[in-house]
Structure formats: C-alpha cells, structure tokens
N, C-alpha and C positions, 0 to 999 in steps of 0.2 A: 504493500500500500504506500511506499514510497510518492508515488505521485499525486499523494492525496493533502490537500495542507494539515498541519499539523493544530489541531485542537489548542484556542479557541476560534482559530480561524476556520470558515469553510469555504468548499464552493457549490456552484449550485450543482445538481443531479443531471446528468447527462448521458448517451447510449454509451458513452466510450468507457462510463462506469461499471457496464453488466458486468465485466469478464470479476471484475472485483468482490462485488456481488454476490454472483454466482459462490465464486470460492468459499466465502464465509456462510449464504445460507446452508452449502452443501455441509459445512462443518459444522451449523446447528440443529441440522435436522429439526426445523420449527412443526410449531402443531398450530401456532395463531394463523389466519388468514391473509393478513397486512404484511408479515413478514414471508414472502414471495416478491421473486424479484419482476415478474410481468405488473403485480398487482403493485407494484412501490412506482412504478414505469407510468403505468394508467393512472397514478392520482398525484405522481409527481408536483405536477405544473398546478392542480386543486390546493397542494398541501404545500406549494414553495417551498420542495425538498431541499434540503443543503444538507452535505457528505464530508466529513473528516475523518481525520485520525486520529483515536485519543491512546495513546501509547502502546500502539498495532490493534489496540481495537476500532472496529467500524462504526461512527457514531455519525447516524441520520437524524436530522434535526427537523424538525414540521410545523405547519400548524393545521390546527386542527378544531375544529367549529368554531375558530374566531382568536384561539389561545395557542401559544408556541409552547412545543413541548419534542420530546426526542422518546424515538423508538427504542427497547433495548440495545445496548452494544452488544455486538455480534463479536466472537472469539476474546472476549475479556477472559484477561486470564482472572482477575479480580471485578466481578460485573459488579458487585455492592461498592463497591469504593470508586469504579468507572463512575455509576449512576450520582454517587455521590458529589462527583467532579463535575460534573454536568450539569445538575443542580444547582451547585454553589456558584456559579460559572452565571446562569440564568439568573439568579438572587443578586448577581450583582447586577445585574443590567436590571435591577427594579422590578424582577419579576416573579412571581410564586409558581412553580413550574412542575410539571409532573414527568414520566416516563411512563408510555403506553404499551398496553398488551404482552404484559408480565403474564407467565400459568402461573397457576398456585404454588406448584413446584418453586418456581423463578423469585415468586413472591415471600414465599416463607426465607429463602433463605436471604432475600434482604433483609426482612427483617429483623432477621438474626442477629444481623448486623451490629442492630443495636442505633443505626444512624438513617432510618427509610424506614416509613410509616408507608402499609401498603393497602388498598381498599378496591373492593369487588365489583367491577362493573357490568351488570346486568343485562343491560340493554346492547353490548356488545359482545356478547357468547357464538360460539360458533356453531352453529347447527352442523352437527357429522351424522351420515346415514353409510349404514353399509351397501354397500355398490350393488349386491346381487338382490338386495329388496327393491333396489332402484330399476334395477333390469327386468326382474320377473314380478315386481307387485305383489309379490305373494298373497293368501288369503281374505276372509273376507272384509277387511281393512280396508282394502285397496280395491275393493268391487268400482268403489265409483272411478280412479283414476282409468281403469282399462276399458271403461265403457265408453269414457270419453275420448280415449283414443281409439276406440273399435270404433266407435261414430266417426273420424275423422277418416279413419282408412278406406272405410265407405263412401262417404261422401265427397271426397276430394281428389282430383289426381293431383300428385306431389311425389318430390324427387328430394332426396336426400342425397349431399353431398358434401366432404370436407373446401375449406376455404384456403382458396389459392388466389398469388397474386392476380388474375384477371377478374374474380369474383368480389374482392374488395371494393370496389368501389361501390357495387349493389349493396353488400351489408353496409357501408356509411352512409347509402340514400335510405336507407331500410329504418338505421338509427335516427333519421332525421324526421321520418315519416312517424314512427314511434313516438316520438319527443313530441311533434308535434300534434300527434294527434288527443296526446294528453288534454295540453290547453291550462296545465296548470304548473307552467318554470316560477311559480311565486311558493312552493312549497318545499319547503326545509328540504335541502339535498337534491332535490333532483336534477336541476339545470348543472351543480357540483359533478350529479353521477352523468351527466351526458357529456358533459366535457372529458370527464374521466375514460368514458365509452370512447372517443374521437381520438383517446391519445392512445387509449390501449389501440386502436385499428391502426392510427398513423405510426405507431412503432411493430405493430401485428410480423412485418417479414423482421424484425431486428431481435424478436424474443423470444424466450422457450415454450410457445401458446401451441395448440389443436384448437382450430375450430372447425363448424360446419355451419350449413343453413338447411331451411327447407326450403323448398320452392310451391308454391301452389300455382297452378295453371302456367307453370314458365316464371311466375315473381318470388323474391327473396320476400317470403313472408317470416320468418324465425332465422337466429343465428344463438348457437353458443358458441364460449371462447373458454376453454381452462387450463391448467399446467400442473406440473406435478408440484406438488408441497412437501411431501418428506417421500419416504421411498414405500410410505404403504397408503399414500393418500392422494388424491386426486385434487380438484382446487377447481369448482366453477367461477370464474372472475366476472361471466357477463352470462343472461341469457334474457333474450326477447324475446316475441312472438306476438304478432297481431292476436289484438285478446276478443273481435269479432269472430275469429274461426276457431268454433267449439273443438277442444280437445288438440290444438296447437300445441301451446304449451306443453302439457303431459307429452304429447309423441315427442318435444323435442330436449324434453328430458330423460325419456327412457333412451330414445336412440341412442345419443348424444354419451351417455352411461355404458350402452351396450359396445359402442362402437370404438369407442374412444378410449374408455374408462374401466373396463373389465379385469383389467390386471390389478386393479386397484384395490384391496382389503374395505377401503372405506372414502367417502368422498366427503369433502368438506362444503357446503353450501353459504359458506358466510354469514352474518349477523343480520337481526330484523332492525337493527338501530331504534327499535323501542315502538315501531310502528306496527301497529293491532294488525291490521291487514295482512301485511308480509306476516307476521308472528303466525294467525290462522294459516298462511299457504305454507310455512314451513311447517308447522308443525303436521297438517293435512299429510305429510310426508313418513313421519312418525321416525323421528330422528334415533339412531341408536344412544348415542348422547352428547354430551353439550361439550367446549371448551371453553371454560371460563378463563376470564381475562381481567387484570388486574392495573390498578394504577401507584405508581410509588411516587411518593414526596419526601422531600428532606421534616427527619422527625421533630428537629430544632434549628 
C-alpha cells in the first residue's frame, strides 16, 4: 500500500485502487455487505470515499446519511487501537465520529479494549438466505413465490441472459426507466441508490460483478448484479425488475441464484435500512439469519 498517502492524509477512491482492495478484502474474508469491493465502487462517489494508510492498515473514510465516519481497517494488525487513531484523529477536526459495520465478533473485542464503546444497529443487518431455498423455494412457505413465477412463465415470452459489454447500455436505460417510473427521488435514499446503481454499471466491465437481465418481448425488463463476499457467500448489490409484470421479480431472483449463485452455501441480500416494505419483501424470503452490524465510538 505504499502508494496510498499515509494516514491522516487521504485520497479520494478510484479504479486504480481495486487491485488494493481486492488484497485486503480477500484477507478478511468479510460477512458485512459494504465491505465488498464492487459495493464500496457503486457508492463510492454517494459516500465521498477517501483511502489511506494507517500503518499498513487500509482505512476508508465516508460519509454516510449526512455524518463522516470510517469503515473498519482492513488487515490491522491492532484494529482496537487503529479504530482508536481514527477517532481521535476525527475528534480533532470537531467531530464525534463513529466506525461502521463492526460483527459482534469485531465489536466485543473492541471493546475489550477498554477505549470503544460499541452499539447495535438494527436497521442495518444483513439478511442471508441459503442459496438452495433461493433456487428450489422449497415447501409450502414459498407456495406463493412459484406461483408467481409459474404465472410469469406462462404468460410472457422472455429471455434470460448474463450482461455483457453490448447489453449495458439497455440495463442503464432500464435503470433510468425504473427511477423514473417511481416518481418519488424526494424519498430518503433513493435518488442516493440510483446514483449508486449508474456507478456500479459505469464501473460494471472494471469489477468482480455477474450480472444478467431478462428481457420481455425483446426489452430489458429486470437486471441483477452481485459478487462474491467471502468464499461461501454470494452478494446481491442490485436487482430491478419492472414491478407491473407479475412475478418478475421472483423469476429474476430465482434465476439469477440458480445461474449464477449455486456454488454458493449462502447469499447475502443486504439491509432493509429500517424501511417496512423492503423489511416484509425480505423477510417474505424467510432468511436463514441475520448479520448484525455494529457501531464503535471512542469511550472517552
């Protein structure tokens, strides 16, 4: 990481950083969702990522719903005393700062420490479901998801197919048609996650992603995009689908799982951010269980 400025300086996040990246998530084998180097890539330019070194650890700096704060340090040989440096560091610059998306694991033993108060954030858990209940729907739980993809198969002709550079440009009219047909970019997040959607696509051939779309009558009506997260988990980062055509969705999740995703023990779906809606469509999934996520602060 020599070419990284040396903590407390940064600079900003850019592709020339992947290979960097790469190295360190592969060395933490993360469970949180954020901590993927596509998903850090896609919300980058949202979060005004900045990238140092705090003495060979990797420290990414954010902000995040309005307040600056930093992701664990990646290969800290000391992460309680890294976290600690980074803090104190923030406190001087007038600010009360936290570290985001600690596990519990991550969390207990800062604050062991004795110097990081750490506290549980709820609203940002990660829904994991085992990949083969994704693929086969099993029993009668899931009666309704395969009904509404048995009605879709019927009633539609559609083409499933992964996404390659000619096909990109149809998923970012696709995304834009989606955004739009909303009607409502004045709602907490969203216009954040479409930006975020435009950056993951505009970086799509530079990073470790699969995706695919569906097509309905010849049009890109559905696309997912996801990446590996640790070596037994999967990482969906995006998925649309025009939500007039019953039973979209669900087929471009099971596919999407069976296609892509099958080597995978378990697949990660990311957080409801505290929104009832997504919380019922996730849980409609019947998640094997959660990854809780954590915030650290300096104790005094």
């Amino acid at each position: 990481m020599g070419h990284l400025p040396a903590f407390p300086d940064f600079a900003p996040l850019d592709i020339s950083h992947r290979g960097t990246l790469d190295a360190a998530l592969a060395a933490e084998q993360p469970e949180v969702s954020e901590l993927n180097v596509a998903e850090i890539f896609a919300w980058h330019g949202v979060r005004q990522t900045q990238i140092s070194d705090l003495d060979g650890a990797l420290c990414l700096f954010i902000t995040r719903h309005g307040k600056r704060c930093f992701c664990p340090p990646l290969r800290a040989r000391k992460p309680a005393a890294a976290m600690r440096s980074m803090l104190l560091w923030l406190r001087e610059q007038g600010e009360e700062g936290f570290v985001y998306g600690l596990t519990g694991r991550q969390a207990r033993d800062a604050e062991a420490s004795g110097e990081l108060l750490a506290e549980e954030d709820p609203d940002n858990a990660d829904y994991v479901y085992r990949t083969q209940d994704l693929i086969l729907l099993p029993g009668h739980k899931y009666d309704g998801k395969r009904n509404h993809i048995r009605n879709f198969m019927r009633s539609y002709d559609f083409t499933y197919a992964e996404i390659d550079p000619r096909t990109l440009p149809e998923v970012v009219d696709f995304q834009r048609r989606w955004f739009a047909a909303r009607g409502r970019s004045d709602l907490p997040g969203l216009a954040a996650e479409d930006r975020a959607v435009h950056d993951l696509l505009r970086h799509y051939q530079d990073l470790p992603v699969t995706g695919a779309t569906i097509r309905v009558d010849g049009r890109v009506e559905a696309f997912a995009i996801g990446s590996q997260l640790n070596q037994d988990t999967a990482l969906v980062i995006a998925e649309k689908a025009n939500s007039e055509i019953r039973g979209l969705y669900q087929a471009m999740n099971q596919m999407f799982c069976e296609k892509t995703f099958s080597k995978y023990a378990w697949v990660n779906r990311e957080q409801d951010a505290g929104d009832a809606g997504l919380r019922r469509a996730k849980l409609s999934y019947y998640p094997h269980h959660m990854v809780a996520k954590y915030r650290v602060r300096l104790a005094r």
